[in-house]
C-alpha positions in Angstrom: 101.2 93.1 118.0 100.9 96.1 119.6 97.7 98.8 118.5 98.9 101.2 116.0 98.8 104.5 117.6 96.0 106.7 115.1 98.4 109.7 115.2 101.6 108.2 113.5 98.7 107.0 110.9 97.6 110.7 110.4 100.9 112.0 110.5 101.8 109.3 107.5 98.2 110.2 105.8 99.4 114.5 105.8 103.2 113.6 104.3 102.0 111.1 101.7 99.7 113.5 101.0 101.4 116.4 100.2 104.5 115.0 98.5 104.2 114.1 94.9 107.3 112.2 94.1 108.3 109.2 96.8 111.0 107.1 97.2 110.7 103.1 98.7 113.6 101.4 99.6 114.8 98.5 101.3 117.6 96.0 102.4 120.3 95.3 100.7 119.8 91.5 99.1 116.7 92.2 99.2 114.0 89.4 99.6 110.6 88.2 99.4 109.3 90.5 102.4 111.4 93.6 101.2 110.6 93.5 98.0 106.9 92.4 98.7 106.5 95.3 100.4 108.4 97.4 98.9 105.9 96.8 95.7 102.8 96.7 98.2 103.7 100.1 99.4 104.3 101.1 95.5 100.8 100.0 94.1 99.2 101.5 97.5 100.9 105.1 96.2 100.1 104.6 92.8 96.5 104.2 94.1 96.3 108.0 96.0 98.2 109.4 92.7 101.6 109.7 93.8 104.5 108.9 91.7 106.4 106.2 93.5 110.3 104.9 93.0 111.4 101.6 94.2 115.2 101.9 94.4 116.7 98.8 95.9 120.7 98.1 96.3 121.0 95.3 94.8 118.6 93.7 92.2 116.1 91.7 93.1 116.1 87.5 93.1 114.2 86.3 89.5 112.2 84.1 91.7 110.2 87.4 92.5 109.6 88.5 88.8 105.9 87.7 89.0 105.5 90.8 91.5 108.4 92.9 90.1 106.7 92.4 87.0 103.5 95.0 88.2 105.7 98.0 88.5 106.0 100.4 86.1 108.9 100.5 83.4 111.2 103.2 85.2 110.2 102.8 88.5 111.8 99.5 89.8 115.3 100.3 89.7 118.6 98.8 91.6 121.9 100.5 92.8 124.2 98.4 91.7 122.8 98.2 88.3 122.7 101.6 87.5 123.8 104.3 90.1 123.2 107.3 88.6 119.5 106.7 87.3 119.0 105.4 91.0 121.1 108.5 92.3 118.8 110.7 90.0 115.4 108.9 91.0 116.1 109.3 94.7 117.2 112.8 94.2 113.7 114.1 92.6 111.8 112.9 95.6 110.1 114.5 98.4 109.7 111.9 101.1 111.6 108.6 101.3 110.2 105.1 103.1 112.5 103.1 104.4 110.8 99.5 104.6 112.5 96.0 106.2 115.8 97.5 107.8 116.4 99.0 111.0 119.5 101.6 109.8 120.6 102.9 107.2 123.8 100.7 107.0 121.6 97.5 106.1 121.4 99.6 102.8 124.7 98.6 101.5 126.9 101.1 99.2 123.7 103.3 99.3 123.7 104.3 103.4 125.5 107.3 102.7 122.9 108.5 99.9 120.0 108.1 101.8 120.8 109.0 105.5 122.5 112.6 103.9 118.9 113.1 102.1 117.6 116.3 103.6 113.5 114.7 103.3 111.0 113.5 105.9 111.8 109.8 106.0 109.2 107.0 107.4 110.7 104.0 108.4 108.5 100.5 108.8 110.1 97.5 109.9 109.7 94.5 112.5 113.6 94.3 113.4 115.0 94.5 116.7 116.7 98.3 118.0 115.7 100.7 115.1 118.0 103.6 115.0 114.8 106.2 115.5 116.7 109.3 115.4 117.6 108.5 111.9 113.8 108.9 110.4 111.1 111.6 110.9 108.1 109.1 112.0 108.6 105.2 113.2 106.4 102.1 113.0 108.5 99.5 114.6 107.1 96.4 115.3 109.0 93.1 116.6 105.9 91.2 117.3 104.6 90.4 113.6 106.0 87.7 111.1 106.7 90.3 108.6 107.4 93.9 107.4 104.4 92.8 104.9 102.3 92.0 107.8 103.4 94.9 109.8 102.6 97.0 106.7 99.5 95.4 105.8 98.0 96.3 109.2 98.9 100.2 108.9 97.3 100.2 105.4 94.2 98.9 107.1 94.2 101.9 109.9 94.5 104.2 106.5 91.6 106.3 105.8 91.7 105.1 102.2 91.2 101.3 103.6 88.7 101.9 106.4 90.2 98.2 107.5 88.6 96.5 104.5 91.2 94.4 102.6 89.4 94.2 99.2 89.8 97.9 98.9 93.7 97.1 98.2 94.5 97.1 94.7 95.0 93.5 93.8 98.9 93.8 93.0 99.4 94.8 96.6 97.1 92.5 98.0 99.4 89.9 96.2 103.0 91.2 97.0 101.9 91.3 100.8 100.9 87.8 101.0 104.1 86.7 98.9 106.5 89.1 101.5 104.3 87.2 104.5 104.7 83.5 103.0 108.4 84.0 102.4 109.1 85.8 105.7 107.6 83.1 107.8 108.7 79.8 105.3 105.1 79.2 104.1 103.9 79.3 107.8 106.6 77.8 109.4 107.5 80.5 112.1 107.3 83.6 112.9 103.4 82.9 112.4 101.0 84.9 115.2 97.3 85.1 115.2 97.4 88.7 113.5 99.7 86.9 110.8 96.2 84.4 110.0 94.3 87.0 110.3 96.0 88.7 107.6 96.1 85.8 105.4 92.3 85.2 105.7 91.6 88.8 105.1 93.5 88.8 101.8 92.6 85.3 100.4 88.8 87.1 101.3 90.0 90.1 98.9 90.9 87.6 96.1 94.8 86.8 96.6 95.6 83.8 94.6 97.5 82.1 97.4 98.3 78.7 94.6 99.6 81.2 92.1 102.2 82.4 95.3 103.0 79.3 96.0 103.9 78.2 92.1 105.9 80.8 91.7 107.9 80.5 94.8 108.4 77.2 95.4 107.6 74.8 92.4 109.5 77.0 89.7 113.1 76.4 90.7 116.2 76.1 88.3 117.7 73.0 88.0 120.9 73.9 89.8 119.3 74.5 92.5 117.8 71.4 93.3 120.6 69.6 92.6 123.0 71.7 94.6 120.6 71.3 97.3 121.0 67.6 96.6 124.8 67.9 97.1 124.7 69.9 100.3 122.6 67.5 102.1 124.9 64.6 101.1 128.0 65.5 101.0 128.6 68.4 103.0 125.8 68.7 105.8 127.8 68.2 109.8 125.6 67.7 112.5 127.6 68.6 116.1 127.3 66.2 119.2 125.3 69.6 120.4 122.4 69.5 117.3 123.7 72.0 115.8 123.7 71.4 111.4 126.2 73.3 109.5 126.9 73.5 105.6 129.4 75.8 104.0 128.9 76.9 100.0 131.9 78.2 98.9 132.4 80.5 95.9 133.9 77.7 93.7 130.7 75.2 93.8 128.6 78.7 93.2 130.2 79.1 89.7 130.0 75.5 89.0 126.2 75.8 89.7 125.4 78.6 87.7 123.9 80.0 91.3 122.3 83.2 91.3 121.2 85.5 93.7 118.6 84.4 95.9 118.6 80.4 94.5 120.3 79.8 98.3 116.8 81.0 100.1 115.0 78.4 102.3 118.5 76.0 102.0 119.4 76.8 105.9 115.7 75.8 107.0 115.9 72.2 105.8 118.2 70.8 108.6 115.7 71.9 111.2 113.3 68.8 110.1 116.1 66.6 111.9 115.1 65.5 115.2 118.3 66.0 116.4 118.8 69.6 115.3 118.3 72.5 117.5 119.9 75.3 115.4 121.0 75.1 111.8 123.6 77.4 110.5 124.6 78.1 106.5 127.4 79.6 105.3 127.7 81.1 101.6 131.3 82.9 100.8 131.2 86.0 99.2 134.0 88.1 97.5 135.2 89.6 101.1 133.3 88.0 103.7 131.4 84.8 104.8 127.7 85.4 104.9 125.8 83.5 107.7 122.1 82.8 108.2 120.5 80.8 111.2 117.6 79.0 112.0 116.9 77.4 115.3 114.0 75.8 117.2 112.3 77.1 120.0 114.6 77.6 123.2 117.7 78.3 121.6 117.9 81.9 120.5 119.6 82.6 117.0 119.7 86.0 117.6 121.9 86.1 120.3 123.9 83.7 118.6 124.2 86.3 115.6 125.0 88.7 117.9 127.6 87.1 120.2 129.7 85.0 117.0 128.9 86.2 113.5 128.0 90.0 113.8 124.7 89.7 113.2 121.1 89.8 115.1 117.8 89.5 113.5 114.7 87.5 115.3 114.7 85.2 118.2 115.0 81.4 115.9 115.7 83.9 112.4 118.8 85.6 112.1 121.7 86.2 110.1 125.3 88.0 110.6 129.4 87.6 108.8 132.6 86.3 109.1 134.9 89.1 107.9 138.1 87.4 105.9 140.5 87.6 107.1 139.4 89.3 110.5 137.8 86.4 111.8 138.5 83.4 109.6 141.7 83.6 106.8 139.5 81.8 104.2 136.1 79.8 103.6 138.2 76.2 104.7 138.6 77.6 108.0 134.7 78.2 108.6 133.8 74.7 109.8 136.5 75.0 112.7 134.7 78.2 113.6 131.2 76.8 113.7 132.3 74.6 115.5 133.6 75.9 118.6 131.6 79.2 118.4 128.1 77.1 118.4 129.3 74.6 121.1 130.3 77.6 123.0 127.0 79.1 122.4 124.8 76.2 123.1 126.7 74.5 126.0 126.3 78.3 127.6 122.8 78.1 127.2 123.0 74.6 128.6 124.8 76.2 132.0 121.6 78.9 131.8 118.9 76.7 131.9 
């Protein structure tokens, strides 16, 4: 990770500040390292006196409640579940944070709100090509695990911190650990030694790290597990070029009782195959195909993103679309698409090395 340059840290010190009411936001499907943050940030503001908005697109995944549960009554609020108290919380504020997306578009039916707001807006975020001229200061960072790492470390160079981690209220302390773990699959990737040094530094501070890992990975609905089950079995390929591919359609969804968010960590599990270099899931939605990617170390799944599905993200983390019917008629023609799009893309990278 590159230093934090002291200026952008004064110049975020003089806006937060001055401005009394402040907007957080984040992706749209927001997960564990939006929202962590989102709710670090939140508690962080509440601790300087601000009043502080979250106002996500879409609501948050219940597997998150123990950290949604920390924010005031009123000030956690969604787009899609109420638009105009969202419309009339972002409207009251002063200066607006845009944390875990790179543009405005990642923010779903509420891009057009936000990038017409006439506010200073701060943007912190570890994605790749961040539209800068779209926000008023920028802490981009590509080389952490997490936007809760990234923003753990700017809290530290805060002059309310003075780079002492127990000086965080403890409901930030925990949402940044719970956006870390999530972000880098309980240590899996993505991990670098500022990401330990984080996680030591909080543990210090008190964060019950059991209590995170409870709640996020030993409290799962039933359906879950047993779709999981199904998916491994049933519908799981594995291409002569180690590349795993499963396909939930919007049928076996309903029959699960699936909600959002009860898919995370699914597209990881193919990775612990010898075999497999890149694992790909596909979940249909009402107009599209969403995609997410995983791959091991030497085979990029950004660029894959990039060059087949729309997408980007990190080097072995990424995600993208299939529109319907631009690029496939209709979820059964997925598999043929995987297909010959990832033996394309890895036989290219073949001819490369």
């Amino acid at each position: 990770m590159t230093d934090i340059n002291p200026n952008d840290i004064s110049a975020l010190e003089h806006m937060t500040g001055r401005t009394e009411k402040i907007a957080i936001t984040a992706h749209m499907r927001p997960d564990g390292d939006a929202v962590g943050s989102c709710i670090a940030l939140y508690h962080c503001l509440k601790d300087i006196g601000r009043d502080a908005f979250i106002v996500l697109p879409d609501a948050s995944p219940d597997y998150l409640g123990f950290i949604t549960s920390t924010v005031e009554a009123g000030h956690f609020l969604d787009w899609e579940g109420n638009e105009d108290e969202a419309r009339r919380a972002l409207s009251g504020c002063g200066l607006l944070f845009s944390l875990d997306y790179n543009a405005f578009h990642r923010t779903g039916k509420m891009e057009e709100f936000l990038s017409g707001m006439k506010v200073p807006k701060v943007l912190i975020d570890h994605h790749l090509n961040p539209e800068r001229d779209q926000f008023s200061l920028v802490f981009s960072e590509t080389g952490v695990s997490s936007t809760a790492e990234y923003l753990y470390h700017i809290l530290m160079a805060a002059s309310r911190y003075r780079g002492n981690a127990k000086m965080l209220p403890p409901a930030s302390a925990t949402a940044l650990m719970t956006g870390m773990t999530t972000d880098t699959n309980n240590f899996a990737n993505s991990v670098f030694p500022s990401t330990l040094r984080m996680a030591s530094s909080l543990l210090e501070a008190g964060v019950d790290r059991d209590m995170i890992i409870s709640h996020l990975y030993n409290e799962y609905r039933e359906g879950r597990v047993r779709l999981m089950g199904e998916l491994l079995y049933r519908n799981m390929k594995i291409t002569d070029d180690g590349v795993a591919y499963m396909i939930l359609d919007r049928e076996t969804i309903s029959r699960y009782g699936l909600k959002e968010g009860d898919t995370e960590g699914f597209v990881n599990i193919p990775l612990s195959i010898g075999k497999v270099r890149m694992s790909c899931f596909f979940k249909e939605d009402t107009d599209r195909i969403r995609v997410s990617l995983r791959s091991k170390k030497g085979i990029s799944a950004n660029r894959c993103a990039a060059l087949y599905f729309h997408g980007g993200g990190h080097e072995l983390a990424a995600g993208g679309k299939l529109s319907v019917p631009d690029d496939v008629g209709s979820v059964r023609e997925v598999a043929a698409y995987a297909e010959k799009a990832t033996h394309e893309f890895m036989n290219m990278n073949k001819n490369e090395a």
